[in-house]
Backbone as CSV, one residue per row, in Angstrom:
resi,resn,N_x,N_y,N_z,CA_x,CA_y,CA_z,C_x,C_y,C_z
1,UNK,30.565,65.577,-4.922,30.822,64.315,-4.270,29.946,63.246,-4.929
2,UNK,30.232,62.314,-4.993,29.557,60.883,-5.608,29.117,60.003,-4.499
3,UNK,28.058,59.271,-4.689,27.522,58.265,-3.791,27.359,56.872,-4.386
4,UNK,27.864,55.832,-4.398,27.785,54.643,-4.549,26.974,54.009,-3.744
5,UNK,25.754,53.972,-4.029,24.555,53.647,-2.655,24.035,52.751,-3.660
6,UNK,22.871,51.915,-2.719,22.010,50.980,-3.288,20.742,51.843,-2.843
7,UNK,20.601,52.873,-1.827,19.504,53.788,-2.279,18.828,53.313,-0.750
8,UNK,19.263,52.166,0.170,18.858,51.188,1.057,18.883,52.256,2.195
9,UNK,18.038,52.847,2.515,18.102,53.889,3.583,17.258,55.060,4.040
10,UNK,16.295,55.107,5.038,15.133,55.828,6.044,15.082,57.093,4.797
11,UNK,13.969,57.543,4.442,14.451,58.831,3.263,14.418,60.377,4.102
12,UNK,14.417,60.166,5.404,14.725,61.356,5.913,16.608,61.603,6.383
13,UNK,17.004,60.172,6.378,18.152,60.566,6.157,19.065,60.516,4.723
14,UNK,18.327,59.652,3.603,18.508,59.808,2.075,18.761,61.339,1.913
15,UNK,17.241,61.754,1.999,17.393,63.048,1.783,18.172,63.862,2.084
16,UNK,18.545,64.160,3.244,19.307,65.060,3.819,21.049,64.689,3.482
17,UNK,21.244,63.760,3.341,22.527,63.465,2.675,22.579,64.110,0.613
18,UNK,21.606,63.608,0.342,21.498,63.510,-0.871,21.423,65.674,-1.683
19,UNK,21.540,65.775,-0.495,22.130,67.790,-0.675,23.058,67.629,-0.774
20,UNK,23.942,66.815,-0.315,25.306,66.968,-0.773,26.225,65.965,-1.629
21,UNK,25.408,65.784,-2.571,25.692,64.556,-3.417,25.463,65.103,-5.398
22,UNK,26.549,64.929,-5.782,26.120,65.760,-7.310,26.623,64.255,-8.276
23,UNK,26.298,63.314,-7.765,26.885,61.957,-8.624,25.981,61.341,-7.653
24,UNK,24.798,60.134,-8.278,24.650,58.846,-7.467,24.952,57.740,-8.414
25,UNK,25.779,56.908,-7.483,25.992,55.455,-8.404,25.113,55.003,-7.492
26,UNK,23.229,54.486,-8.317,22.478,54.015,-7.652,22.523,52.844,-7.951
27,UNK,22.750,51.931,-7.553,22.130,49.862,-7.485,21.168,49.811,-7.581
28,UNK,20.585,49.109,-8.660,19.328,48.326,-8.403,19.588,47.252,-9.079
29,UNK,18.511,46.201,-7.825,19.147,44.661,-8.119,17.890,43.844,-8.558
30,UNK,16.779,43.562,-7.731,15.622,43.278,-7.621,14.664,43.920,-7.995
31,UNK,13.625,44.357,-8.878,12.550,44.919,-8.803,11.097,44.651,-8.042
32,UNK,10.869,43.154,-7.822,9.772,42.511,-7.256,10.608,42.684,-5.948
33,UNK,9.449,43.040,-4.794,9.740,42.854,-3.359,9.973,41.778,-2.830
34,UNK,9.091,40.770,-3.332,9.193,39.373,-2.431,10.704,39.216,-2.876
35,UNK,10.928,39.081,-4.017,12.348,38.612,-4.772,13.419,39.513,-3.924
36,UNK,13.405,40.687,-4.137,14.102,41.317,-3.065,14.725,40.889,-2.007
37,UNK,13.769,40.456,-0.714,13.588,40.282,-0.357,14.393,38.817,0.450
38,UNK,14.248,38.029,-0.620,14.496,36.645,-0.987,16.130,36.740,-0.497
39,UNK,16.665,37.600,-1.701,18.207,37.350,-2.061,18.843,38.210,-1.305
40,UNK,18.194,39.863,-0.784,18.789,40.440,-0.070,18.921,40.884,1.694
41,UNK,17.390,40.264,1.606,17.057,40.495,3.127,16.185,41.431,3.374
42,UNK,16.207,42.155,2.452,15.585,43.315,2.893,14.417,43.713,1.791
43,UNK,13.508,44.752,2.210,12.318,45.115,1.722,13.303,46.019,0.214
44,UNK,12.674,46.495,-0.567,13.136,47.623,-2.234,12.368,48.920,-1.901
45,UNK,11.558,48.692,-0.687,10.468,50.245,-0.614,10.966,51.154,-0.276
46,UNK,12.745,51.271,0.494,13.414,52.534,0.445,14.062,52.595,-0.832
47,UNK,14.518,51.889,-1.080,15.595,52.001,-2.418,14.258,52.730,-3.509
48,UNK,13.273,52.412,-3.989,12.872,52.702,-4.621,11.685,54.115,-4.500
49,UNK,11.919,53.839,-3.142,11.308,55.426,-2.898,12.112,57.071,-2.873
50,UNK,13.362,56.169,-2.683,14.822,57.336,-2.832,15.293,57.345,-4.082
51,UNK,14.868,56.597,-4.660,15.197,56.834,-6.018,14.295,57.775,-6.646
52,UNK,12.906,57.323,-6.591,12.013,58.427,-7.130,11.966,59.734,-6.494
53,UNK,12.382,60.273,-5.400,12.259,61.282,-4.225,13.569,61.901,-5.494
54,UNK,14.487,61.274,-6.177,15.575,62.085,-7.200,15.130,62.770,-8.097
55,UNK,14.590,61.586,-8.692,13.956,61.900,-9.897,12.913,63.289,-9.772
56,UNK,12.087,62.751,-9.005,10.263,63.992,-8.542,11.062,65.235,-8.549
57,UNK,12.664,65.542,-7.803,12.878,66.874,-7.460,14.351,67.002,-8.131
58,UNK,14.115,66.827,-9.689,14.567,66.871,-10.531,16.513,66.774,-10.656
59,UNK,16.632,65.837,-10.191,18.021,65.090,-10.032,18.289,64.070,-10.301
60,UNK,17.221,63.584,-11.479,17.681,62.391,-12.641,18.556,62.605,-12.967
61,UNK,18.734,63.793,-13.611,20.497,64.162,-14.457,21.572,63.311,-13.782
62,UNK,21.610,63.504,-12.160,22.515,63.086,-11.465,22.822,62.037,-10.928
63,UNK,21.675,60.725,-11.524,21.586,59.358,-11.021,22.488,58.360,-12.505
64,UNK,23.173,57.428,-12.291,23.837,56.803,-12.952,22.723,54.776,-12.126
65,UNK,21.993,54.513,-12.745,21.872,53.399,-12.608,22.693,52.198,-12.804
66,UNK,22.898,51.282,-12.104,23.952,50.507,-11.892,23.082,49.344,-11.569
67,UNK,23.425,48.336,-12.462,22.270,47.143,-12.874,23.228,45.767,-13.012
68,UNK,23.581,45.144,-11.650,24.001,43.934,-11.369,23.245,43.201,-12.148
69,UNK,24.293,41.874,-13.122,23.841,41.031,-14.229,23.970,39.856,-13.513
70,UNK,22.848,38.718,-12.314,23.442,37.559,-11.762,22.916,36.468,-12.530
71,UNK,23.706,35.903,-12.849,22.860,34.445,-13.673,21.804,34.112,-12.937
72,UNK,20.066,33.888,-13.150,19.092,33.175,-12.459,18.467,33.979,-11.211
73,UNK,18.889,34.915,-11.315,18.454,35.729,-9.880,18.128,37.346,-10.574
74,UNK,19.086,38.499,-11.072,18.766,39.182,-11.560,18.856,39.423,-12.871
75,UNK,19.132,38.699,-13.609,18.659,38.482,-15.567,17.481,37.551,-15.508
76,UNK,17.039,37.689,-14.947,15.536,36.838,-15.248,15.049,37.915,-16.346
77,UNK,14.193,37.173,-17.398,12.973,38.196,-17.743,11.690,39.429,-17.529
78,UNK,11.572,38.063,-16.475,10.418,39.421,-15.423,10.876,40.656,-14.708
79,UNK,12.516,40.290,-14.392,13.583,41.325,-13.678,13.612,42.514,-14.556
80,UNK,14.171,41.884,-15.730,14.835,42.280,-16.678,13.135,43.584,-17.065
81,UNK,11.797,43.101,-17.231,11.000,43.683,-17.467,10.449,44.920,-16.823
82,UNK,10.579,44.370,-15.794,10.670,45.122,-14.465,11.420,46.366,-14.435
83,UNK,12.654,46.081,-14.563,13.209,47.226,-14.679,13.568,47.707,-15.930
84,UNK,12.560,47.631,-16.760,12.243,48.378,-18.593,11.260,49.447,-17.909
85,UNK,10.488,49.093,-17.265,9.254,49.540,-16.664,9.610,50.604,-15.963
86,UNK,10.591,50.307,-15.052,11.172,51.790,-13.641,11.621,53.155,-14.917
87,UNK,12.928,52.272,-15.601,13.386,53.503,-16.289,12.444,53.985,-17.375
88,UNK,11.438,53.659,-17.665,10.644,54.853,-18.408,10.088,55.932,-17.566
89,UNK,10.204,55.731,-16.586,9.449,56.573,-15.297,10.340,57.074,-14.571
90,UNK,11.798,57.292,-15.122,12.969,58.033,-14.359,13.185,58.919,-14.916
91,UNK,12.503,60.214,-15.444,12.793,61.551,-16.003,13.945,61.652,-15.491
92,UNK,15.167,62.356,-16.876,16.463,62.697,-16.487,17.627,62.327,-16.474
93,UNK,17.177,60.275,-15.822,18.270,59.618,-15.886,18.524,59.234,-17.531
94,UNK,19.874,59.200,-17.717,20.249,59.012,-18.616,21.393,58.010,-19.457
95,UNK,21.550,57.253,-18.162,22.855,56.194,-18.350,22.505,55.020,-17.436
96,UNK,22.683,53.808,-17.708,22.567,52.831,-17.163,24.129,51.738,-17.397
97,UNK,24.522,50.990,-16.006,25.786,50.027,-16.356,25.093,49.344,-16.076
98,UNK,25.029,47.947,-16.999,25.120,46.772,-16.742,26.383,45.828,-16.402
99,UNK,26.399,45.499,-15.085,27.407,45.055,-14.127,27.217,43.519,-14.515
100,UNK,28.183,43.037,-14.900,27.627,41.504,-15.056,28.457,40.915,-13.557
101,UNK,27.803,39.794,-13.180,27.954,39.115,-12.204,29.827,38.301,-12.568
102,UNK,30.809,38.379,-11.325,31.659,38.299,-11.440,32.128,37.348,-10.232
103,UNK,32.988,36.217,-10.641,32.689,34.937,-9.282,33.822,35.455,-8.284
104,UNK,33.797,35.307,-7.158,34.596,35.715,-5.691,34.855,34.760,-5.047
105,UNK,34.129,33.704,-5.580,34.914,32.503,-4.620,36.008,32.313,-4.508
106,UNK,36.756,32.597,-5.438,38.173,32.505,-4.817,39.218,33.039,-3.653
107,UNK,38.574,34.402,-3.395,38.726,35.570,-2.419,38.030,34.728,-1.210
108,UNK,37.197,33.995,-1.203,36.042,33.422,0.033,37.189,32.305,0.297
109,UNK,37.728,31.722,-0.670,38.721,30.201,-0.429,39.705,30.963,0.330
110,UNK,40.312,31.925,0.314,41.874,32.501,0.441,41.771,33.074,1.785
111,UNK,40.582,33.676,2.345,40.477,33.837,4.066,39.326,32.794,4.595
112,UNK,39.367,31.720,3.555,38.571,30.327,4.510,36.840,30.437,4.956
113,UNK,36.319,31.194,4.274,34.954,30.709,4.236,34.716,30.082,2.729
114,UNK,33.433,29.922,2.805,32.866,29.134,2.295,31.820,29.738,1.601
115,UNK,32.062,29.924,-0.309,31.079,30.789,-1.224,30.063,29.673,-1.319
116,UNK,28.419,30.551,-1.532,27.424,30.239,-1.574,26.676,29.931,-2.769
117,UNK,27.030,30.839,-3.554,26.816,31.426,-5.211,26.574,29.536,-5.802
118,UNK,25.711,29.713,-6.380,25.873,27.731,-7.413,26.036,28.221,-8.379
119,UNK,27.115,28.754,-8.780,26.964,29.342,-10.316,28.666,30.457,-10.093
120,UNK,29.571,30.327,-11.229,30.335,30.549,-11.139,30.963,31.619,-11.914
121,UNK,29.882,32.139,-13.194,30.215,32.552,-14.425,29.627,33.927,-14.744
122,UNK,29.244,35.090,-15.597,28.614,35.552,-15.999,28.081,35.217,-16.793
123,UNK,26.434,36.172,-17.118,25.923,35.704,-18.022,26.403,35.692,-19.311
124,UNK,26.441,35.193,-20.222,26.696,34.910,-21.564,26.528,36.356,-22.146
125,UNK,27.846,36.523,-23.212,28.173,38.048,-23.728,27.045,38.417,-24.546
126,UNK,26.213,37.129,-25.396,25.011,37.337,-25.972,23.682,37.811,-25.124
127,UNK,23.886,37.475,-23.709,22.596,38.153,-23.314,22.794,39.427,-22.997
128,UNK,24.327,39.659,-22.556,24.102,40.999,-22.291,24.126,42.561,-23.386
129,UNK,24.541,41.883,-24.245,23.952,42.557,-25.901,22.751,42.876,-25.638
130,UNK,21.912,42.203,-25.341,20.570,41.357,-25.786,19.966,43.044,-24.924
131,UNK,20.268,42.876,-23.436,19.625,43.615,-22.416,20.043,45.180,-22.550
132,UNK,21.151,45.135,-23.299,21.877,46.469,-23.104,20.917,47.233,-24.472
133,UNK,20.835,46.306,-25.319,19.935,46.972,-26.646,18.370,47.188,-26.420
134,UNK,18.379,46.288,-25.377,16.608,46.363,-24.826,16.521,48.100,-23.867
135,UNK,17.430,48.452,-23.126,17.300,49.529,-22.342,17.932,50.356,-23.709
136,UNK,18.857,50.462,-24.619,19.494,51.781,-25.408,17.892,52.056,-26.034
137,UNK,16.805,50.802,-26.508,15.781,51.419,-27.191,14.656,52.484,-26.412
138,UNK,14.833,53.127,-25.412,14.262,53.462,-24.329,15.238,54.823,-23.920
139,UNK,15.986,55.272,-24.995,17.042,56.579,-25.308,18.273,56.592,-24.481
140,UNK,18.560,55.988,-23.556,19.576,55.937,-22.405,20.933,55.097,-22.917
141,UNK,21.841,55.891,-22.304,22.926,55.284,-22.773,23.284,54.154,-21.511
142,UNK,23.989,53.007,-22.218,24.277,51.994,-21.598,25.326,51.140,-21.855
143,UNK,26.277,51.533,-20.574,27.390,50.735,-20.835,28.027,49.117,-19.550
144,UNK,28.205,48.809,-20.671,28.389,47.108,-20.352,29.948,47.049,-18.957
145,UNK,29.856,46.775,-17.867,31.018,47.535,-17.191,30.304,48.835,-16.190
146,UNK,31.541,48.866,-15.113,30.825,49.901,-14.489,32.469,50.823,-13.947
């Protein structure tokens, strides 16, 4: 079975789910907490403690990182550094997508709310070269797309 999680969840019930899981499509969006925090609401100290709780008991093999590309929010540099930093310290994992940011406002116009996003585009095909060659030097395969 596969899990498409952001990892956002108590690790006594992570865990106990995560026995029956032989695929994680893990999210990570934020690396800094405050930033986290900021854009999502919420604290990164489960996500990133269920992530390592994979890794420690050797089920990197089975994590697929999944790395939302948002213009100004998660392609920052320091982001971007940030998480150079996690995956050297993820024994196992071995693949990373870079998800580039993709606009929905139009879907928000068509049942009548109102998108928030100031920014409409993905990042530029040159940065994401840029990021995808920054994580392949670090042995992991990485594909652009998810």
């Amino acid at each position: 079975m596969a899990l498409d999680t952001s990892g956002y969840a108590h690790p006594k019930v992570f865990n106990f789910i995560a026995e029956n899981v032989d695929l994680f499509l893990y999210d990570l969006k934020l690396l800094d907490d405050l930033n986290h925090r900021r854009y999502t609401g919420v604290s990164n100290k489960f996500i990133l403690d269920n992530l390592m709780y994979l890794v420690k008991n050797g089920r990197g093999k089975d994590v697929i990182i999944r790395f939302p590309l948002v213009p100004q929010i998660t392609d920052t540099d320091e982001n971007i550094k940030n998480l150079l930093e996690l995956l050297q310290l993820l024994n196992g994992v071995e693949e990373v997508d870079l998800l580039p940011y993709h606009d929905i406002g139009e879907k928000y116009m068509r049942i009548g709310k109102k998108y928030l996003m100031p920014f409409h585009s993905a990042p530029p095909k040159e940065k994401l070269i840029h990021i995808k060659e920054k994580i392949e030097t670090l042995g992991l395969r990485v594909k652009i797309g998810g």
